[in-house]
C-alpha positions in Angstrom: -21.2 11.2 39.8 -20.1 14.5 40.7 -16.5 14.0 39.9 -17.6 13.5 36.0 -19.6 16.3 35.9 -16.1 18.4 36.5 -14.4 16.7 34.3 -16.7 17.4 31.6 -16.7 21.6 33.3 -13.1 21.4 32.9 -12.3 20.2 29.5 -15.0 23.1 28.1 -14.4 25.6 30.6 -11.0 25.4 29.5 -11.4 25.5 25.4 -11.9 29.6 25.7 -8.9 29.7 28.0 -6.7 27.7 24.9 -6.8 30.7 22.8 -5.5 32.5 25.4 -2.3 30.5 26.2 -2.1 30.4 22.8 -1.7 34.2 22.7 0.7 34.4 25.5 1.9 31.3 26.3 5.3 30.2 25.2 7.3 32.6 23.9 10.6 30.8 22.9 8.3 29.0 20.4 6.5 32.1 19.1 9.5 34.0 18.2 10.6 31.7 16.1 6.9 32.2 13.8 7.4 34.5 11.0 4.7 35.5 8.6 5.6 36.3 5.0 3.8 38.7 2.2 2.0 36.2 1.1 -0.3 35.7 3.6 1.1 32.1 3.6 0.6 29.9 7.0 3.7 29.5 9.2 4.0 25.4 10.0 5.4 26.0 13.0 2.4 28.0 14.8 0.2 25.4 13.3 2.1 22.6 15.0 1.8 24.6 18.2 -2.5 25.1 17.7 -2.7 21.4 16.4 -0.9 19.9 19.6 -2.8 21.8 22.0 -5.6 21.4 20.7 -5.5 17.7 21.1 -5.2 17.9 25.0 -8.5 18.9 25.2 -10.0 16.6 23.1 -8.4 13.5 24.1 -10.2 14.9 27.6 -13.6 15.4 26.3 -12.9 11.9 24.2 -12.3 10.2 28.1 -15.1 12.0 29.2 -17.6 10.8 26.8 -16.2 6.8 27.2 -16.8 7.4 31.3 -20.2 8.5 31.2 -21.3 5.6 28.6 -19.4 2.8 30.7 -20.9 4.7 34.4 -24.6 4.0 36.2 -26.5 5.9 38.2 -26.8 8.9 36.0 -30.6 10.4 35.6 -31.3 9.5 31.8 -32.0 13.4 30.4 -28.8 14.6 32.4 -26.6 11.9 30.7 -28.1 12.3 27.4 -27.3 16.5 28.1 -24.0 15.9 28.8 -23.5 13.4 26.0 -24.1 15.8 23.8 -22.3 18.6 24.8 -19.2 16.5 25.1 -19.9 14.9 21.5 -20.5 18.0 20.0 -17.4 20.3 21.8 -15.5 17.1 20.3 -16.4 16.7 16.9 -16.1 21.0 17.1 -12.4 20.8 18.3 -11.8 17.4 16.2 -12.7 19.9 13.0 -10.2 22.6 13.9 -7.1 20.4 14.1 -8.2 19.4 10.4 -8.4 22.7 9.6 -5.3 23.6 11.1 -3.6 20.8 9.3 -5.4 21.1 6.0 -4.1 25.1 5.9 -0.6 23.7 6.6 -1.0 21.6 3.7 -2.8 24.3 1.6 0.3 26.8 2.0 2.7 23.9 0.8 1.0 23.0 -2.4 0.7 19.7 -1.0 -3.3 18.9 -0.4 -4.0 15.6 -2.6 -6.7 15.8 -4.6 -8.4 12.8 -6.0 -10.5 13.2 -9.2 -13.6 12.0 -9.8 -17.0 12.1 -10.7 -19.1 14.4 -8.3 -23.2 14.6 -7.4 -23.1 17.7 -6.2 -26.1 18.3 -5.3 -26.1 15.3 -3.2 -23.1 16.4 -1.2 -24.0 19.9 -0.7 -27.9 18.5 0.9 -25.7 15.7 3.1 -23.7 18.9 4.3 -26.7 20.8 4.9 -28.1 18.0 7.2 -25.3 17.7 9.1 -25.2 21.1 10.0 -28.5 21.7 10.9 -28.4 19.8 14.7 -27.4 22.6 16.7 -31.4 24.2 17.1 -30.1 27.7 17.9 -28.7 28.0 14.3 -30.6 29.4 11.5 -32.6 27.4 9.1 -31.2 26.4 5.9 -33.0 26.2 2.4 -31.7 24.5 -0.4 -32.4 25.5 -4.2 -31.4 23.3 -7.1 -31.8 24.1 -10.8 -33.1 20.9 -12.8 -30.7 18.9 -14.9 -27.5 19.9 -13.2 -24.5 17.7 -14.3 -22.0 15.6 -12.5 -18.6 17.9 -11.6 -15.3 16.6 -11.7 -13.7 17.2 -8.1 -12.7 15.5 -4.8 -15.8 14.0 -3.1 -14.1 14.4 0.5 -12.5 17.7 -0.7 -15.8 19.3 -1.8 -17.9 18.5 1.1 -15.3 20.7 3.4 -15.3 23.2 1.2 -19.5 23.7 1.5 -19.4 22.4 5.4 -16.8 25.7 5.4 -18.7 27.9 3.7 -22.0 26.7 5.3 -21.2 27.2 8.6 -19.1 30.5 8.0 -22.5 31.6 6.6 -24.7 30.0 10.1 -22.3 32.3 12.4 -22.6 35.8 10.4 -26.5 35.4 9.8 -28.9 37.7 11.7 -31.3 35.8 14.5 -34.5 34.7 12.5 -32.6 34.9 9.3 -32.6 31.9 6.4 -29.4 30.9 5.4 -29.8 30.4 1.2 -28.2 27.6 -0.8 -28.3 27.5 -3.9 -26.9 24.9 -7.2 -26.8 26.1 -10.6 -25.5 25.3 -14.0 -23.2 28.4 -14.7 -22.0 27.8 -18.4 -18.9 24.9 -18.3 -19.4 24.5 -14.1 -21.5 24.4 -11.5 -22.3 27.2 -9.2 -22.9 26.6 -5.2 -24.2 29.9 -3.4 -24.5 30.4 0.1 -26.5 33.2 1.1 -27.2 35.2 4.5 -28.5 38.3 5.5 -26.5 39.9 7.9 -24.0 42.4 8.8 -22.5 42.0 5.3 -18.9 42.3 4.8 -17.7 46.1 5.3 -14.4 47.3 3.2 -11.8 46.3 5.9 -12.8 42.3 5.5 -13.4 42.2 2.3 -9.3 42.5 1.5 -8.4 40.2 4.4 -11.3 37.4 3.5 -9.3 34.6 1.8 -6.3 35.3 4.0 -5.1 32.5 7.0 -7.0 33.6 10.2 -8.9 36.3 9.3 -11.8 35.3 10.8 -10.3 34.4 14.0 -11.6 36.6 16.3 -15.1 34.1 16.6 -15.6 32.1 19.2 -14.5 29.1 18.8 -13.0 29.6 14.9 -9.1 30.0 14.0 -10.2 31.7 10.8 -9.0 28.9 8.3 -12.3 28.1 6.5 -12.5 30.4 3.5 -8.9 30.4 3.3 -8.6 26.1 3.0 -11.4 26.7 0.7 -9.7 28.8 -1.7 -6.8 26.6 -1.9 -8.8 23.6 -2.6 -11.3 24.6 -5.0 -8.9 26.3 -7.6 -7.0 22.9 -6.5 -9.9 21.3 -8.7 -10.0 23.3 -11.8 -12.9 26.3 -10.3 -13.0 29.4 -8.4 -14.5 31.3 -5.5 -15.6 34.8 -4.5 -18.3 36.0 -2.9 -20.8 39.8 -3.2 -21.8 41.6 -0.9 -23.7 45.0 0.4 -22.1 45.8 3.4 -24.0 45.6 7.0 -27.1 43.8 4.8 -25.9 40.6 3.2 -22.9 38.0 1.9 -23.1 35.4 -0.7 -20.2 33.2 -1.0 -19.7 31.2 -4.4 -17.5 28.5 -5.6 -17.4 27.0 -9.1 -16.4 23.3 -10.3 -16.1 22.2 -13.8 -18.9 20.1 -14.9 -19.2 17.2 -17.0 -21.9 16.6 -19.3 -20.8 13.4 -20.8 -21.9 11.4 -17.5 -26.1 13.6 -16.3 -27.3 12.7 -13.5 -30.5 9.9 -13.0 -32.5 10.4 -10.1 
């Protein structure tokens, strides 16, 4: 069974290197990327992330089929490995999304298919998804009474709070609660994600919204809060965030709300 094993070491031990060949890998192809004023994505470097990406994947993706279909292995150890192989997967499966959701984002071209929205119930769906790694902090939900339906894209507005959600998880202090909150803020519906951390000092705080500018994390190519942006004013709301530098960030995002259709629990 040993054989496996490296093939599972190999595919991960090999993600961190990706961002390095990425940096310095083919040249030809990087000099033809040219970034603009607007802070707008360049396709073709997105094509270059999004292709290698896959590699690595479809590895991890053979991996995880071998170890289901092999015997022998001790129960806890294939269970282990299981899950480190599902998990690097569905990790690496979210930043090709990404990567092609920000192409899509700086064309004007990301669909967006109206309809009626419990927000609340997509927001505590998000939450439970995100709360399976055990080394992340806790998340609390808090939900004002009587908040309406909003009018937005279901699929559309659980990326935008699995974005913000886990962009809060990576910048909260050890120990910390992460705070989510749903209000009724006059014509829309408010969704805030709070954390107490580092806060957000002067030099992020103009770069925020911007394609990659959170990159430098492990394992993040920094296109969260930008696709975010994009897609909620997509649907008619808006997004921002407060702060007091190395203490806290709250992230926000509004969507219009409709009163015409409440909610019945």
């Amino acid at each position: 069974m040993r054989w496996k094993g490296l093939v599972v070491a190999a595919a991960l031990i090999g993600i961190p290197f990706l961002a390095v060949s990425l940096a310095g890998g083919d040249r030809r192809r990087r000099r033809s990327v040219r970034w603009d004023d607007t802070g707008e994505i360049p396709s073709t470097l997105i094509g270059i992330l999004a292709h290698e990406l896959r590699s690595p994947l479809a590895t991890l993706r053979g991996a995880v089929d071998l170890l289901r279909r092999r015997e022998g292995l001790p129960p806890e150890r294939r269970e282990e490995i299981l899950a480190i192989t599902d998990e690097a997967t569905s990790h690496l499966a979210r930043i090709v999304d990404d990567a092609v959701a920000a192409v899509r984002a700086g064309r004007g071209d990301l669909p967006i298919v109206g309809t009626l929205v419990d927000l609340e119930a997509a927001v505590r769906d998000c939450v439970r998804a995100s709360t399976t790694d055990r080394s992340s902090p806790p998340i609390t939900v808090a939900t004002q009474d009587g908040l309406p339906l909003v009018n937005g894209d279901e699929t559309r507005i659980r990326q935008i709070v699995t974005n913000l959600l886990q962009n809060a998880l990576a910048h909260a202090d050890a120990g910390s609660t992460v705070i989510v909150s749903i209000v009724r803020d006059g014509e829309h519906a408010r969704v805030t994600f709070h954390n107490d951390g580092h806060g957000i000092d002067d030099a992020q705080q103009s770069q925020l919204f911007r394609p990659f500018a959170g990159s430098g994390r492990a394992g993040s190519l920094g296109l969260g809060l930008y696709i975010a942006k994009r897609l909620v004013e997509a649907m008619g709301g808006a997004i921002s965030y407060d702060t007091i530098p190395g203490e806290t960030a709250t992230f926000w995002f509004t969507l219009p709300a409709d009163d015409a259709h409440p909610i019945r629990r």
